[in-house]
C-alpha positions in Angstrom: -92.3 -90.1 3.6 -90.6 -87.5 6.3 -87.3 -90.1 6.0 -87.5 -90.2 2.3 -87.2 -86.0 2.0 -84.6 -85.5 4.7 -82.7 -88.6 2.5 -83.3 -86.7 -1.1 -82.4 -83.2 0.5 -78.8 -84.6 2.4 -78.3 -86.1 -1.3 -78.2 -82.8 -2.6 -76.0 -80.9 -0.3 -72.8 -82.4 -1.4 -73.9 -81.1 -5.2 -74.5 -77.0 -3.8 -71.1 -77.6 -2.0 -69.3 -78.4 -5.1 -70.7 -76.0 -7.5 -70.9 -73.0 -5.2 -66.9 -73.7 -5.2 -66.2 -73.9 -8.9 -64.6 -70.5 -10.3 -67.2 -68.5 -12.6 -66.5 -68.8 -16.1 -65.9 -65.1 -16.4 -62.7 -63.8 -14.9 -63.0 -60.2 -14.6 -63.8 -57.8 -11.3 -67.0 -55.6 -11.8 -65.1 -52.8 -12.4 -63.9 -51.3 -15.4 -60.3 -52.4 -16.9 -57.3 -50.9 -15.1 -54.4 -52.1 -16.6 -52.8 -52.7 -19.6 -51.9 -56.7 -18.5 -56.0 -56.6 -18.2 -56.7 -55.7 -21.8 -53.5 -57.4 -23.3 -55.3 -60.8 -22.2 -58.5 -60.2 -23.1 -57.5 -59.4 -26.9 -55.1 -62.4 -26.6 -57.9 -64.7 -26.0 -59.6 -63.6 -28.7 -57.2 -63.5 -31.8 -55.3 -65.6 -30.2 -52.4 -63.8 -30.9 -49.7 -62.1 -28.6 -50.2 -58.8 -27.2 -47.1 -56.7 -28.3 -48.6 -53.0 -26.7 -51.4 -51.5 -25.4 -52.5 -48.1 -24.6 -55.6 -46.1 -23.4 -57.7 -44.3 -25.5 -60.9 -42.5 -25.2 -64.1 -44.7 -26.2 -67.6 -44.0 -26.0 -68.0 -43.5 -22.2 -66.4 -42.3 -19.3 -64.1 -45.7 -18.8 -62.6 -45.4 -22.1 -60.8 -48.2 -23.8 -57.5 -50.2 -24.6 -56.1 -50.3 -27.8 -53.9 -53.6 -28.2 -51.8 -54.6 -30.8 -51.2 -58.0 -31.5 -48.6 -60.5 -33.2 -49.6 -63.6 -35.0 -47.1 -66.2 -35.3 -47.0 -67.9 -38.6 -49.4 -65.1 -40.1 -48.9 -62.5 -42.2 -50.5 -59.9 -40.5 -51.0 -59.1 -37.0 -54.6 -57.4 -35.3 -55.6 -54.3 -33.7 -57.7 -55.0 -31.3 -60.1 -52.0 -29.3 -61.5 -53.2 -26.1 -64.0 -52.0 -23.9 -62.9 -51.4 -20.7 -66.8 -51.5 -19.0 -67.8 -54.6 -20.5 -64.3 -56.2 -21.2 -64.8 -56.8 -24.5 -63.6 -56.5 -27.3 -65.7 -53.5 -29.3 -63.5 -53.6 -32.8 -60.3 -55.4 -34.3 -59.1 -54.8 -37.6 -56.2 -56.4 -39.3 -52.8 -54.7 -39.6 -49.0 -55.4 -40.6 -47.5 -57.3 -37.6 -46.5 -55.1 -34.8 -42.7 -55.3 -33.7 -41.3 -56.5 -37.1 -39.2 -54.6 -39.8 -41.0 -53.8 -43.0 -39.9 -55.1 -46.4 -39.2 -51.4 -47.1 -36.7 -51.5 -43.9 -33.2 -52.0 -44.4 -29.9 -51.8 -42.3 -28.9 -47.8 -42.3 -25.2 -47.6 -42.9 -23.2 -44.2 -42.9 -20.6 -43.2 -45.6 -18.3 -41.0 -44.6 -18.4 -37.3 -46.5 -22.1 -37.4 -47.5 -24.7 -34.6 -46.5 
């Protein structure tokens, strides 16, 4: 019986080895978010999209937030993404025209010589 323990338990060993190796599903530090880099990922996983900016801005707590902007190839408009940099989330995201591209309304600006 005493043999048939010590067998099952040095069975299991070489499973706890292998999973206390395997990287956590979650890849974030328990702090809040520090960088832009940080928050440009997390809203790129996701839309989907890619990040174009990012900037701080205040957001219910004393962390504050990113705010990211981000392109979506083959769409016609891009997301705004807000996230939260104590739970690395993302809190909002709302829909807007793609970020980095000229507007219908945007033309080439040519000068003519002798007008005000």
């Amino acid at each position: 019986m005493r043999a048939l323990a010590f067998g099952a338990a040095l069975a299991l060993v070489p499973a706890l080895i292998l999973s206390a190796g395997t990287p956590r599903s979650r890849k974030h530090s328990g702090g809040p978010v520090k960088t832009a880099g940080e928050a440009k990922s997390i809203a790129e996983r996701e839309t989907g999209g890619r990040a174009i900016s990012a900037r701080r801005i205040p957001l219910n707590g004393a962390s504050g937030g990113w705010e990211v902007d981000l392109r979506m190839p083959g769409e016609e408009r891009g997301w705004r993404c807000i996230i939260d940099s104590d739970t690395h989330m993302v809190h909002s995201k709302a829909r807007i025209d793609q970020p980095g591209a000229k507007g219908k309304a945007d033309g080439t600006v040519r000068m003519v010589k002798g007008s005000r």
